[in-house]
C-alpha positions in Angstrom: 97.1 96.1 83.3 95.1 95.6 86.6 96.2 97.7 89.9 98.2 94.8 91.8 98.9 95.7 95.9 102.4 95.3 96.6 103.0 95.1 100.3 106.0 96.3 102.1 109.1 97.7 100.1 111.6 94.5 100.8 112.1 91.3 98.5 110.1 93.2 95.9 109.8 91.5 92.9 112.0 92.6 89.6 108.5 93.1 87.5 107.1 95.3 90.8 110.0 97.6 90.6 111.2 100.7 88.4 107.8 102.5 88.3 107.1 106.3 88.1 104.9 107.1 91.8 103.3 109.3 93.2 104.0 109.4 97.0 101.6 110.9 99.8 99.3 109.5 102.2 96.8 109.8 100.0 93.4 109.3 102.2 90.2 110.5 100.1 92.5 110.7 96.9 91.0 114.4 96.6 91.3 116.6 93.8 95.0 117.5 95.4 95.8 113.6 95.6 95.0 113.4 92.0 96.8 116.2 90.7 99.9 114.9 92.4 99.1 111.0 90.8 98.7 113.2 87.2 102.4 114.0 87.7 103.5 110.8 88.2 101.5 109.4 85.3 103.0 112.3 83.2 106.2 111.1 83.9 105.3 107.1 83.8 104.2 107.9 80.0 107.3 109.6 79.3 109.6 107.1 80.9 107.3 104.5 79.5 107.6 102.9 82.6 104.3 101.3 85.1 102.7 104.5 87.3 102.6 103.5 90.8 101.0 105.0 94.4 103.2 104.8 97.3 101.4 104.8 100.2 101.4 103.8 104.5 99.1 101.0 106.4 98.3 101.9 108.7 98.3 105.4 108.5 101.0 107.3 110.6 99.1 108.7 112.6 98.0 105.2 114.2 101.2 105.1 115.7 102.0 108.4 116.7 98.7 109.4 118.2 96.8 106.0 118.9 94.6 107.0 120.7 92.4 109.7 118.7 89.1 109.0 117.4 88.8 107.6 113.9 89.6 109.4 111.0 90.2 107.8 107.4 88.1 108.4 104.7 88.0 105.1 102.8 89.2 101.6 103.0 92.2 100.1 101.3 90.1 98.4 98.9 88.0 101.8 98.5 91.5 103.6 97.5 92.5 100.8 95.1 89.6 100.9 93.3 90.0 104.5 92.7 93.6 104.3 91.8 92.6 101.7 89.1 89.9 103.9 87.7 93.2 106.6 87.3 95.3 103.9 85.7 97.3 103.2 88.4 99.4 99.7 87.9 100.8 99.6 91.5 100.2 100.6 95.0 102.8 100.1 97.6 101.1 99.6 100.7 104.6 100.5 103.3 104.0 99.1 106.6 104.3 102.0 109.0 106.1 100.7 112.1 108.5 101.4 114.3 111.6 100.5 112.0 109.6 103.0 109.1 109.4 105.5 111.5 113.0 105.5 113.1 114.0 106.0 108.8 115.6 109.8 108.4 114.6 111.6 105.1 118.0 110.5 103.0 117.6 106.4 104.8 113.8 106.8 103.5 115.0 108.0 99.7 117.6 105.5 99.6 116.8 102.2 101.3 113.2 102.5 100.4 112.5 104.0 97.5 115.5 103.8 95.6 116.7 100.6 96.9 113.2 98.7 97.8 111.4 99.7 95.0 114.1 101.3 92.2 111.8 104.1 91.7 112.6 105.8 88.1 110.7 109.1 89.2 108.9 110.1 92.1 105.7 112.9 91.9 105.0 114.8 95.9 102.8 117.5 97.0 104.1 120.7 97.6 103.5 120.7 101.6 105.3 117.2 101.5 107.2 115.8 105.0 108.7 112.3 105.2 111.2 111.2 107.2 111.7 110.7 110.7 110.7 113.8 112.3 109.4 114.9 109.2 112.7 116.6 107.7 112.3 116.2 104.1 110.8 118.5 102.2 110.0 118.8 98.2 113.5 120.7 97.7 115.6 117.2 99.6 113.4 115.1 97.8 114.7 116.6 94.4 118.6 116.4 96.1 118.2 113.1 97.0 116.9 112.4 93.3 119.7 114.1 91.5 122.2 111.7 94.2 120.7 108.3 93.8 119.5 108.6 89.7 115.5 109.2 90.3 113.9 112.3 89.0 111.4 114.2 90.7 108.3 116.7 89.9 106.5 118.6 92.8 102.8 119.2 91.8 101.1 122.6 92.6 98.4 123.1 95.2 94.8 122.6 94.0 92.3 125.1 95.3 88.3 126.2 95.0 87.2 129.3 93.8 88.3 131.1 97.1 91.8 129.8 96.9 91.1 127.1 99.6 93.7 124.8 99.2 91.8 121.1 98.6 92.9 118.0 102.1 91.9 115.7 103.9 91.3 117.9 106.7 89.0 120.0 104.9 86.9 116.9 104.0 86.8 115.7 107.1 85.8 119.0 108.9 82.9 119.4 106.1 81.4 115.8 107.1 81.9 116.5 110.8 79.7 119.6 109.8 77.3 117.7 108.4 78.4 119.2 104.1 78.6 116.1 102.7 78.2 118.4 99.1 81.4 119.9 100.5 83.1 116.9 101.2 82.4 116.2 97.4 83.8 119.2 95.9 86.8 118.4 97.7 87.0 114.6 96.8 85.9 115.2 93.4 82.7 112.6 94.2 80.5 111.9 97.0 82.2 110.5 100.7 81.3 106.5 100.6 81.0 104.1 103.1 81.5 100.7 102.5 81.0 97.5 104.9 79.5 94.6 105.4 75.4 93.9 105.5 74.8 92.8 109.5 71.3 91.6 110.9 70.0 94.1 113.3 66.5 93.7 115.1 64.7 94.2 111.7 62.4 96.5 113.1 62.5 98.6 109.8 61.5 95.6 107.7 58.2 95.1 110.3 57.3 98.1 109.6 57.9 98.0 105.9 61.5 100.1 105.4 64.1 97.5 105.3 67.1 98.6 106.2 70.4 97.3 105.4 73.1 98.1 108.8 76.6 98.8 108.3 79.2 99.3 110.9 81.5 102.2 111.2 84.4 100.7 111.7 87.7 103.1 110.9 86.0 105.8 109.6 85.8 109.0 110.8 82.5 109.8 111.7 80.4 112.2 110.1 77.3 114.6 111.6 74.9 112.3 113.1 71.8 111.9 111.3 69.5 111.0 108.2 71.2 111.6 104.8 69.7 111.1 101.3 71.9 108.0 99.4 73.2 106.1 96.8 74.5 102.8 97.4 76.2 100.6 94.8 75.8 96.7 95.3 78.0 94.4 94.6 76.7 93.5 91.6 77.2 97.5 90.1 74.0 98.7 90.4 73.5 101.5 91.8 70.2 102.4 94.5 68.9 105.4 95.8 67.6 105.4 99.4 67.9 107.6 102.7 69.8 106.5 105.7 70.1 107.3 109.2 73.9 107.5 110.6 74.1 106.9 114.4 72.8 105.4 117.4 68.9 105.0 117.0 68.3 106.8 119.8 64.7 105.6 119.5 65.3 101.7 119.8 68.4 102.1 122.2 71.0 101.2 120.0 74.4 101.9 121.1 77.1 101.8 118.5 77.3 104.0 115.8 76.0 102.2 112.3 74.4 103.7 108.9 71.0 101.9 108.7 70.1 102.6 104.8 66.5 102.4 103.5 67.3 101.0 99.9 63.7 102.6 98.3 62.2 99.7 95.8 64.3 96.9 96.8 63.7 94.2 98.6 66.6 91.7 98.4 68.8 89.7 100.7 71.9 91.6 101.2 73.4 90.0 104.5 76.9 89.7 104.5 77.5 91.2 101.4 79.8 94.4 101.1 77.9 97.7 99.5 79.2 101.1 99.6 77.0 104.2 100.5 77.1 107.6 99.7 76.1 110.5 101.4 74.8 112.6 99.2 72.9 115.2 101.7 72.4 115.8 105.0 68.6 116.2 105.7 68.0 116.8 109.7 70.2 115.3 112.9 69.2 112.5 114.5 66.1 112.7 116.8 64.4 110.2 119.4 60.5 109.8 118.7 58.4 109.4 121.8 56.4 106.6 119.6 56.6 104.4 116.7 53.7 106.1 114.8 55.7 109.3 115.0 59.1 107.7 114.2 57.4 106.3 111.3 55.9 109.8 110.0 59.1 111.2 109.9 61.0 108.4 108.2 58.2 108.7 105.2 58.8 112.4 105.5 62.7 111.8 105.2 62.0 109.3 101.8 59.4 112.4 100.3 62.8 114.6 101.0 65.7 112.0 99.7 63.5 111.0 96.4 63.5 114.3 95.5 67.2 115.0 96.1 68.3 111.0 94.5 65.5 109.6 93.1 63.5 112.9 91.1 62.4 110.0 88.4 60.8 107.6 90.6 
């Protein structure tokens, strides 16, 4: 069966309901996300019933705090993808609003997932809030289970070597740092962008490094500067290259964009969607008093990234 996105949790659809989820925000699906989505498939193989992700759009924190910089992690169709790849059948994509967030902890159980979705079991993280004011915990979750007819497993933290518990936070404050190998230890794989292809002023491709420019749109955004990459095409495959993440100082750019050197391709990739991954951070950003000098260090930066993503080329 392929993932289907169910939107909102009203008028769902008889075949939509009675799944076994996993509930959580779920941005990055980490290592902690996914232990908490093994729970619910446990219990979605028991039940022999569809696994499901229940999930917010926006986030919550769009509407509490509206006015912080960006900080998700991945795109909807970024965290779908993934979910397939762990067999998820359905992800409930809850509309986060003002009526969501007026819901106590026993309204949310009930009318939402009980009633909108007639959830048979529901798998949470051990630090789990919901509700308005975030009053629920793990232990009311399980109540409101025994109450309405749902069951309910709690999953354990997940934690590196030095018993630092894996989040979102924690990926986030590694990319900030410029870590994008921490980033992946945490997520399990290496922190993506994806976007659309836009024309800039093709000044790589005069001087013979095409670059293909991506906007950053809702992400948050990670150390300024040039990173060794992978970027997957829409087609699959897979390209190693080194990209620049920032402003271009240089040429006077002004919004922040990854610019991404794909090494031994030339192809037109305009309006197309690709996704990038940082795979390590190789020096911050830097404005060259010339072209000749901006152009030594980019071939400096490829000699550096090929040997990091490309060693067989």
């Amino acid at each position: 069966m392929r993932l289907k996105i169910v939107h909102g949790w009203k008028d769902v659809a008889p075949d939509e309901k009675g799944a076994a989820v996993a509930l959580g925000n779920f941005d990055g699906v980490h290592r902690g996300h996914q232990q908490v989505i093994a729970e619910a498939a446990k219990a979605a193989r028991e039940l022999k019933v569809p696994l499901g992700v229940v999930t917010f759009d926006p986030h919550p924190r769009r509407l509490f705090r509206p006015t912080e910089p960006a900080f998700r992690l991945m795109t909807i169709e970024q965290q779908a993808r993934l979910l397939s790849g762990l067999g998820v059948d359905f992800l409930y994509l809850l509309p986060f609003d003002f009526e969501m967030a007026t819901l106590d902890d026993r309204a949310f159980a009930e009318r939402v997932l009980h009633q909108g979705l007639g959830i048979r079991h529901v798998a949470v993280g051990f630090d789990i809030s919901f509700g308005k004011g975030r009053t629920g915990s793990p232990q009311a979750m399980k109540a409101y289970g025994e109450e309405l007819g749902f069951s309910v497993s709690v999953a354990e933290p997940v934690a590196n070597r030095d018993g630092e518990k894996f989040s979102s936070t924690g990926v986030r404050e590694a990319l900030r740092a410029g870590k994008p190998e921490e980033a992946a230890r945490i997520l399990g794989r290496p922190f993506a962008i994806e976007g659309v292809v836009r024309r800039g002023q093709q000044l790589g491709r005069q001087l013979g490094f095409p670059t293909a420019n991506v906007e950053i749109v809702d992400y948050v955004v990670p150390k300024l500067g040039v990173y060794a990459t992978r970027t997957r095409l829409p087609d699959g495959r897979v390209i190693p290259g080194v990209a620049n993440l920032g402003n271009n100082p240089t040429t006077g750019e002004v919004e922040t964009r990854l610019e991404t050197w794909l090494f031994d391709f030339d192809e037109d990739l305009y309006g197309q969607v690709i996704e990038t991954q940082l795979i390590a951070f190789l020096r911050p950003e830097l404005k060259f008093e010339s072209i000749e000098l901006m152009i030594e260090q980019i071939r400096c930066d490829e000699t550096q990234a090929r040997a990091i993503v490309a060693p067989g080329f």
